[in-house]
N, C-alpha and C positions, 0 to 999 in steps of 0.2 A: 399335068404332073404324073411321074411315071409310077405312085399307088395306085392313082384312082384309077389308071390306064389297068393295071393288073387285077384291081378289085373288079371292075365294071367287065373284065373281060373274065372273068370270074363267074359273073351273076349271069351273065350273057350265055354261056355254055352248059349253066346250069337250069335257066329258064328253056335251054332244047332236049332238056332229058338227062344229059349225060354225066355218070357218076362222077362223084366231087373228085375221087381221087384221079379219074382220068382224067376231068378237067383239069387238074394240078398239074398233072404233066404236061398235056398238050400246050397249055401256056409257057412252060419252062422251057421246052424243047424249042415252041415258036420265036421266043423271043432270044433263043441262044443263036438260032439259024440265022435271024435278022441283024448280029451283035456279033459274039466273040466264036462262038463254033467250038467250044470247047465239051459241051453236057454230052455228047455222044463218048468222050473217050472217060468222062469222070461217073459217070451215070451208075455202070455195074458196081464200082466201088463204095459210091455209098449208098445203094442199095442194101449192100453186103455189112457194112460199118453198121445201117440202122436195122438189120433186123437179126444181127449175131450180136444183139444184145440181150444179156440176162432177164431188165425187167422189162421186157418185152415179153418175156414169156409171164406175165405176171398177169398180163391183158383177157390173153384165153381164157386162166385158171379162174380169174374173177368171174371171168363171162358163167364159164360152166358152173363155178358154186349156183350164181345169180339165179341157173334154170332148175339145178336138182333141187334149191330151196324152194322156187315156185311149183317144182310140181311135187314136193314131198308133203305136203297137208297139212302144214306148220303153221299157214297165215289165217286160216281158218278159227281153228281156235283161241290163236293170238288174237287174232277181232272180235271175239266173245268177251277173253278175258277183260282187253282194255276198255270195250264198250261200259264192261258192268261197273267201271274204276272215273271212267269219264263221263260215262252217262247226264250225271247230275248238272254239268256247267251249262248255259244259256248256249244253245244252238245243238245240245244233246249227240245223238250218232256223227255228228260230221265230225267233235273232236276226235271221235274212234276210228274215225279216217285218216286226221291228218298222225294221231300218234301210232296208229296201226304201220304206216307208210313211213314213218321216221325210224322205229324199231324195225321192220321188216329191212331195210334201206343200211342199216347199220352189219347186218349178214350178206346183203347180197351182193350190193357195191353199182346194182344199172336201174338207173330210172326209170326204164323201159320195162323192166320185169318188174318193177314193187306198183307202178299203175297197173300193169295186166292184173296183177295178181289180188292186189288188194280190192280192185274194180271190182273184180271178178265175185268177191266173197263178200263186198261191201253192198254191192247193189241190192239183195232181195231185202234183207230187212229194212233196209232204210225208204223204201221203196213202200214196201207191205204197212210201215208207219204213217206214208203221207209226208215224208220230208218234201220240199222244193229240189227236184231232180237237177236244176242247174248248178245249185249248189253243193248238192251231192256228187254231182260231176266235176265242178271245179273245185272242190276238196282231193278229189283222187288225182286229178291230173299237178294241182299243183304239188298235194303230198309226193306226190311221185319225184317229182325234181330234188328231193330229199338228198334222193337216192344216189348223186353224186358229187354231194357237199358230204353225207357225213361219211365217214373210212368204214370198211374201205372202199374207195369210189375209182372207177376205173378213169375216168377222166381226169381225177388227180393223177392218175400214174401216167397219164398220156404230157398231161402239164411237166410233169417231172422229167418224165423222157425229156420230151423237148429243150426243156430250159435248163438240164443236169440238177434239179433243185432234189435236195433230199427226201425220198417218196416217206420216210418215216416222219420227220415234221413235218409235212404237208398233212397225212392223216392225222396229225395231235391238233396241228391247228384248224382242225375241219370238224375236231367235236364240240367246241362251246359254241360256233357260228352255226350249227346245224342245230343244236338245241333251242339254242337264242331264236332261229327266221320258226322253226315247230312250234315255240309258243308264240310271234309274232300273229302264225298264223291262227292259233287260236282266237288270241284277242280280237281279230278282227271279226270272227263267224261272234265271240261273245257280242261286241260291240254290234253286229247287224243283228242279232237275236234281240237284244234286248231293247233295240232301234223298231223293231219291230213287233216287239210283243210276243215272240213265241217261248212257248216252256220246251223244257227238257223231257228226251224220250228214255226209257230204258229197254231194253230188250224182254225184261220182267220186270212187273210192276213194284214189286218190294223183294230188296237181297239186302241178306243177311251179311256181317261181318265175316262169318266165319264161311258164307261163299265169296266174296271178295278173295278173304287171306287163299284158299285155295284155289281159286280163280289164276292166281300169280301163279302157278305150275305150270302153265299154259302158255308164260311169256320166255319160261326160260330155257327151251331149245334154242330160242333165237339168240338169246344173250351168253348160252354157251357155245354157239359158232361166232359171233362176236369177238367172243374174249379167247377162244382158239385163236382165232386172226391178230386179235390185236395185242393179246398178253404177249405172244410169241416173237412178238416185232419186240416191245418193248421190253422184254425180259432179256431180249440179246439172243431167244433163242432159234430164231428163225430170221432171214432175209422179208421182204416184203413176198417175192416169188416165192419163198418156201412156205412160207406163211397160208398164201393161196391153197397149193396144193393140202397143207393140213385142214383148212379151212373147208378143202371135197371130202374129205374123209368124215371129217365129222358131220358134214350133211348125209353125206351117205349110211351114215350110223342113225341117223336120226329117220332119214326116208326109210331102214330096215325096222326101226322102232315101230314106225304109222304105219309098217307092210303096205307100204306105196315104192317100195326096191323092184320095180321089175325090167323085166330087157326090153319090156315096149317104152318102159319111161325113159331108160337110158338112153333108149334109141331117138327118142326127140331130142333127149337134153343134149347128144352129143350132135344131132346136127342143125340144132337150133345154137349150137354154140360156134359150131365151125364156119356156118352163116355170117353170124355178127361178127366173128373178131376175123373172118376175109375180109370182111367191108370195113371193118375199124381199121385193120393192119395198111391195107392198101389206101386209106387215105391217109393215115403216116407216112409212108415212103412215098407218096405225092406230094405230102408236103414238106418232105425234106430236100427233096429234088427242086421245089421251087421256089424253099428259103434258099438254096442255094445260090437258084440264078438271081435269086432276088438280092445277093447281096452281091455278086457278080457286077450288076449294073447300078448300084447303091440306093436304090427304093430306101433301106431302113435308114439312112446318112438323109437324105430326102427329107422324108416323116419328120426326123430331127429337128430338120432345119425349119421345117413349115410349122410345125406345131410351137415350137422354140419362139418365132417370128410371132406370137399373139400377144409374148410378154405376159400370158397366164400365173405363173408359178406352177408349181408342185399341185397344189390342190386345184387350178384350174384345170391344169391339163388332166388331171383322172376325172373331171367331170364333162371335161371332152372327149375323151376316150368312154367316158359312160354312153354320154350320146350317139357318138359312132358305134358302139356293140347290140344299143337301142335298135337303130337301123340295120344295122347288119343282120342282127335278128330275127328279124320281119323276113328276112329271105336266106337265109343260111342254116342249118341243122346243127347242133350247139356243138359235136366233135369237128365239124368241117370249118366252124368260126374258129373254134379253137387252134385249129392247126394250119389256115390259112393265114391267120391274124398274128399270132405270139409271134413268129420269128421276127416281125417288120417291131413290133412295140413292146416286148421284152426288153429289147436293148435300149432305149429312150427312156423306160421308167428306172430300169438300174440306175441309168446316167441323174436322173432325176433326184437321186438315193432313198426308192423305197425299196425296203424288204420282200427279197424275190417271194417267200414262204408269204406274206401278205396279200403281195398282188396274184397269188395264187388261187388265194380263196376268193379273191374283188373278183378272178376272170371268173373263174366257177360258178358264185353268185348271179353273175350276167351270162352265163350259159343255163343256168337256172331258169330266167327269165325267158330267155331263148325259145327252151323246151314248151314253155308256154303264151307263146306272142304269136297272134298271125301273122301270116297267112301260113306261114310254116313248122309252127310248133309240135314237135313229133311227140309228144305226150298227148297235144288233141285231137291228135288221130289215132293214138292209141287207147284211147278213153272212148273214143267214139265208134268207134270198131266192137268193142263189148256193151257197148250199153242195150240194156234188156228192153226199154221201152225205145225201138228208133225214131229219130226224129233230124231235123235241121243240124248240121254241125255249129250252125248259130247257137244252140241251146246253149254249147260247152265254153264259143266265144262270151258270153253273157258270164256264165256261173264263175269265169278264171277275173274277171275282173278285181272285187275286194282280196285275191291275192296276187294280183301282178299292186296291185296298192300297198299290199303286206311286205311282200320282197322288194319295192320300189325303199319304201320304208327302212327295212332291216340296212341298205346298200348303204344309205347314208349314214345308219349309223356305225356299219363298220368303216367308210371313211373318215371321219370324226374320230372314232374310237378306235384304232387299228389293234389293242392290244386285245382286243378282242377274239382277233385271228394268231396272235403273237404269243400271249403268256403263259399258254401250255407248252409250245417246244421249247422255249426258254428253260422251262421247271424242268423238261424232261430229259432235253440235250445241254 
């Protein structure tokens, strides 16, 4: 079958080293030489089509908010505040990971920066307390996958690119399923806390109401770059891309507040930005070059037809398609799933008639899981790169388990429940 031919020659080129995006092409090109001969002369054009696009510039502006918020000193005390607000529940510090990493996540828009970061500030107390380090680890890695389910998330704008789906309902429908899997993931540290027997820690032994009430001063830099981003989307007065760029201003205001504004900072954030969105951008126009040939020789007509032939319905076939992202998972990096995968099964689930703005958040969810699944999970290599006590990268495979359980959980019930991802942009558009 000519998917599995282009998948497996996929994993094939990627298990020799070579970047997904450049694998994207060398497939498209090889298979155009063997077929029709045509990607040499259409090549520059859509090149040109996909990156003289507007919210493509939206991609960068997210990346760089993501790095001046991680290095302006905001998560810091954001993890004081919510520790001393969440303290109390069964399983103690770890909720103040996963809610730390959900708020942090709603400013920065990459999963990549809210595990660094919150890793980073989350480890010594929790540590210095005697928590179980594996589950301190898989709190941050999984809190981290947060970071692009709720808005703004850069791989919702990458989804939207792709599928022309509207980048503003896609963020409306990405804040009650990001809230929904945040407390998922609590119940689940409750339910092993209390499976186990342990108490709750606080960071100080007894706090007062009236440190709590001012505690809360602490959470809202974050939530006034937030509602910069997201008020201006839905007030009409910004684009998603404008949006971004106001969304740097107001960190930038905020890193001058913590006098953490300097040219040494800038000077990371800006080439730690230029870094990530080379490598995101060029596995986009990889993968639009090989949705291309891929529908050249009808791989997505294919798909169609194979998957059509089980006689599943609607709800089987996304549980086939769950199982295939399962696997894909294990060996693909959750943007390279995304942009390798959507153009072949995008067109199949419309035909199917679900709602593109739905199956946007299902893919997200299952690049969620992604970030966290071995052998490839780039969150557990990002967690495991900061961790203060080193050890086995086994440790972090262990601690993500009760939440590849918790997102396993939340997935079904947003297939079941789909308005769950639906009836905010209903309310709003």
């Amino acid at each position: 079958m000519n998917t599995l031919l282009y998948f497996g020659a996929i994993l094939i080129l990627l298990a020799t080293g070579i970047h997904v995006g450049a694998a994207m092409v060398l497939i498209a090109f090889g298979s155009d030489f063997l077929g029709l001969g045509v990607l040499p002369e259409v090549a520059g054009g859509i090149i040109w089509s996909t990156m003289n696009s507007y919210i493509m510039v939206a991609i960068p502006l997210f990346i760089l908010l993501g790095e001046i918020l991680s290095r302006s000193g905001v998560a810091d005390r954001m993890y004081r505040s919510l520790a001393i607000w969440v303290g109390w529940l069964p399983g103690g510090l770890i909720h103040a990971n996963i809610a730390t990493c959900a708020l942090f996540a709603a400013a920065s828009g990459s999963s990549v920066a809210t595990a660094a970061t919150i890793g980073t500030v989350a480890q010594p107390p929790l540590l210095r307390l005697g928590y179980d380090e594996k589950m301190v680890l898989g709190s941050i890695a999984a809190g981290g996958t947060l970071g692009i389910l709720i808005p703004p998330s850069i791989n919702i704008i990458i989804y939207g690119a792709l599928t022309n789906t509207s980048i503003g309902k896609l963020f409306a429908a990405g804040v009650i399923p990001g809230i929904l899997l945040a407390m998922t993931m609590s119940m689940v540290v409750i339910v092993i806390s209390l499976v186990k027997g342990q108490r709750a820690e606080q960071l100080e032994d007894m706090v007062t109401w009236a440190r709590r009430i001012h505690a809360l001063l602490d959470i809202l830099p974050v939530l006034f770059v937030f509602l910069v981003v997201m008020g201006s989307i839905y007030m009409g007065i910004a684009t998603p891309t404008e949006a971004a760029a106001m969304g740097i201003m107001a960190a930038l205001l905020l890193a001058a507040l913590n006098k953490t504004l300097t040219i040494r900072m800038l000077h990371e954030a800006f080439l730690s930005s230029i870094r990530t969105s080379s490598m995101i951008l060029l596995v986009i126009v990889g993968a639009f070059i090989l949705n291309f040939q891929l529908s050249l020789v009808g791989v997505p007509q294919d798909l169609a037809r194979w998957i059509t032939s089980f006689g599943l319905g609607p709800t089987g076939t996304i549980w086939l398609l769950v199982a295939f992202y399962l696997v894909m998972g294990c060996f693909l990096e959750a943007v390279a799933m995304l942009v390798t995968t959507i153009g072949v099964v995008f067109p199949l689930v419309i035909l199917l008639g679900y709602d593109p703005v739905w199956f946007g958040i299902f893919v997200i969810v299952l690049m969620e899981l992604a970030l966290i699944t071995p052998p490839v999970g780039l969150n557990l290599f990002v967690v495991q790169n900061i961790r203060i006590q080193k050890g086995p990268i086994s440790d972090v495979y262990r601690g993500i388990i009760p939440f590849v359980v918790a997102m396993f959980l939340f997935l079904i019930l947003l297939i079941y429940v789909p308005s769950i991802a639906t009836w905010l942009p209903s309310k709003l558009f």
